[in-house]
Every structure is written in structure tokens, then in C-alpha cells.
Steps between C-alpha positions, in 0.01 A plus 500: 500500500880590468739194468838532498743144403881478635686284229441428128587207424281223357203505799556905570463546089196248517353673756531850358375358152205368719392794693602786340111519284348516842688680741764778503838297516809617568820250494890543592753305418874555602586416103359782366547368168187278592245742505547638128251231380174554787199678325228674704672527798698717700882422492705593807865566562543561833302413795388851622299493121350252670402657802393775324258242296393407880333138415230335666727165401841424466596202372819347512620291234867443543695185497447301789822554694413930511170494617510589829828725431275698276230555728773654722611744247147621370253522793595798637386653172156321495212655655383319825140408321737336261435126487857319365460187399749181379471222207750314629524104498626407819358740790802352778517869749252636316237471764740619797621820252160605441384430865784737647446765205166503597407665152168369304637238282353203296721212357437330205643245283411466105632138409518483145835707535702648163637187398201241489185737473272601163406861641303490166256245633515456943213328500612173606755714713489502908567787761584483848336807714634517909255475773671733756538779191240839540175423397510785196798378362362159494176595323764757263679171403186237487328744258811540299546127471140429431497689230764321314301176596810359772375241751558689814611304841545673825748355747696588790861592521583181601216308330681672147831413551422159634307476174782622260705243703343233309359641197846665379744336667428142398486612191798720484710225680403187241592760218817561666594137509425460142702737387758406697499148338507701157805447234602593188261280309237529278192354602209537251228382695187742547496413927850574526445815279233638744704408805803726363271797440380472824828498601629763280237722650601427901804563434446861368349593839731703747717268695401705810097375407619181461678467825242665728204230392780217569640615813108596625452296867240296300716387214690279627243189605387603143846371319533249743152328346710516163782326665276213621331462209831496305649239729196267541475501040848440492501201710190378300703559196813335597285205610290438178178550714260507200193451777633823749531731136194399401345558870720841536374614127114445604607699845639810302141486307332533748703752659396696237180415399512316219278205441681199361 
């Protein structure tokens, strides 16, 4: 199988890195500068190399924000048994693009990402495959994952994004705050510590990433749950309620499983 990769940054590199001992990979990347580094693989430096190549996969590994505008430029290089497929994290027009392109795709979504992952070890790692994607790029993918031992989950479209609506930005938003309440002050303690390098590492993401999973349609009732939660510990707070804490700290155990 011939696989070519669009974009070398952190997941394009990994990817290369990951494939290129079992497959014949090919990768482009506008900074050509990039591709100096990539061993056992085909480098490209413009896109008829790439048709040329004529892969039975392309897959795109841009920033989020040029997905779809690279799709545009390439596919009229790409063979039409050429299956392209996307890693992005928020799939919003994804579904109608590939609908009215009516090309074989399949959509995917590694979630360990560049900035919290171990690619050494995936093991405890999870992938998201798309149900509506063609059936050989799904098995291409499930295979590829399996073999680095990642927990596979297959959801819709809408089923992923409503997903990475709560798993990312509840997260991402209670990070936010935090740092927002940050000031130039040491603070020694190991929690706070861990806190700021989760921060630290949010906050290296792309601020286009970062604003997509916010302003997703199923975001918002997500941060609103913070806001209520906020509200109703403040008002325990500013009332001494030692009985609501102590009821609200058994609640957040068991929201997350952890026996008293």
C-alpha cells in the first residue's frame, strides 16, 4: 500500500515515523525544510510528485483551520481509487464536504495529540474511527491502531464531536480559568505545579484548535455546567456550609469513581 501524508508537523512526522517500516510513504510539507529529517520514505515537493506516487491513501495532516482548503488544492492530483482521509479533532462540515465530494474517505481522530501523548508507549492511548467513513479505510486505520495497542471507539460525526464537546472542552475551559486567575507568584505546591503544566501545554495548541472545540454547537451547555458548579461552591463557600462541601466533595467522588 502507497501512503502519502500532507503536513509534517508533530502528528504528520508521527505518522510517517509510524508507517514508513510497513508501507511505501510519501509526505509533503509546504516547509520544505521539514522533510530533511524523514528516513525510509519518499519526500515530495510538489504535488504532481505526488500524483505521480498515485496513493491508495492520502492523509491529511494539516492544522485544523486548512483541512478542507487542502483537500481542494490536492484532489485533482489523487487517483479516484484514492481514499483521503482526516485526523482532525473537531469534524464541524466535515460530513457535508465529504458527502458533496463524494470521494472514498474515512475520518479519524488520534487523541493523545503532540502535546499530551507518549508515542513511545499508546497503550493506555484512545482512537476515534467514523462510522459513515469507507469500510477499507476503516479496517486500514483499526489495524494500524491495533497494532500500537490504542483503544479504538467508533462514533458518528455527530456522536464524535458531541463527545469532544465534553471530554476536551470541559477540560480546556477549567484550564483556561485557572490560568486566567494566574499571577506573578510563586507557588511551590506539587497540585498547583501539575495544574500549570497542564496549562503550559493547552496553551501551546493553535489558537484556531482551541477555538473550534469551544465554539462547537455542543460546547456551550458544557461550560455552562462549569458555571453552575462554580456559582453553587461559591455560595457554599461564602456561607461557611461545612455540611454542603462535605456533601459536594462525596458527589465529585462519585462522579468519578472513587470510593471514599
Amino acid at each position: 500500500m502507497r501512503i502519502a501524508i500532507i503536513g509534517a508537523g508533530n502528528m504528520g512526522s508521527w505518522l510517517v515515523e509510524s508507517l514508513c517500516l510497513d508501507y511505501e510513504v510519501g509526505v509533503y510539507d509546504v516547509d520544505r525544510n521539514k522533510l530533511k529529517y524523514f528516513f525510509n520514505s519518499r519526500k515530495f515537493l510538489y504535488y504532481e510528485e505526488i500524483m505521480d506516487f498515485s496513493p491508495d491513501i492520502l492523509i491529511n495532516a494539516v492544522s485544523l483551520d486548512k483541512t478542507i482548503s487542502v483537500f481542494d488544492e490536492i484532489i485533482s492530483y489523487l487517483p479516484e481509487k484514492c481514499i483521503i482521509a482526516d485526523i482532525t479533532s473537531v469534524k464541524s462540515g466535515l460530513a457535508e464536504y465529504y458527502q458533496k465530494l463524494g470521494r472514498r474517505f474515512v475520518s479519524t481522530h488520534p487523541m493523545f495529540g503532540p502535546t499530551f501523548g507518549n508515542v513511545k508507549d499508546l497503550s493506555n492511548e484512545n482512537a476515534i474511527i467514523i462510522a459513515e467513513s469507507d469500510e477499507e479505510g476503516k479496517e486500514f486505520f483499526r489495524e494500524f491502531y491495533s497494532r500500537l495497542k490504542i483503544k479504538i471507539h467508533d462514533y458518528s460525526f455527530q456522536v464524535h464531536d458531541e463527545t469532544i464537546a465534553y471530554s476536551l472542552s470541559i477540560p480546556f475551559s477549567s484550564t483556561m480559568v485557572f490560568a486566567a486567575c494566574m499571577k506573578q507568584q510563586e507557588a511551590p505546591g506539587t497540585t498547583f505545579k501539575k495544574h500549570y503544566s497542564i496549562a503550559e501545554g493547552l496553551l501551546s495548541e493553535d489558537d484556531y484548535l482551541l477555538s473550534e472545540i469551544l465554539l462547537s454547537p455542543y460546547s456551550l451547555g458544557q461550560v455552562e455546567r462549569i458555571s453552575e458548579q462554580m456559582e453553587s461552591l461559591i455560595k457554599m463557600i461564602r456561607s461557611r456550609d461545612k455540611s454542603g462541601l462535605k456533601a459536594f466533595f462525596q458527589m465529585l467522588r462519585d462522579n468519578i469513581g472513587l470510593k471514599a
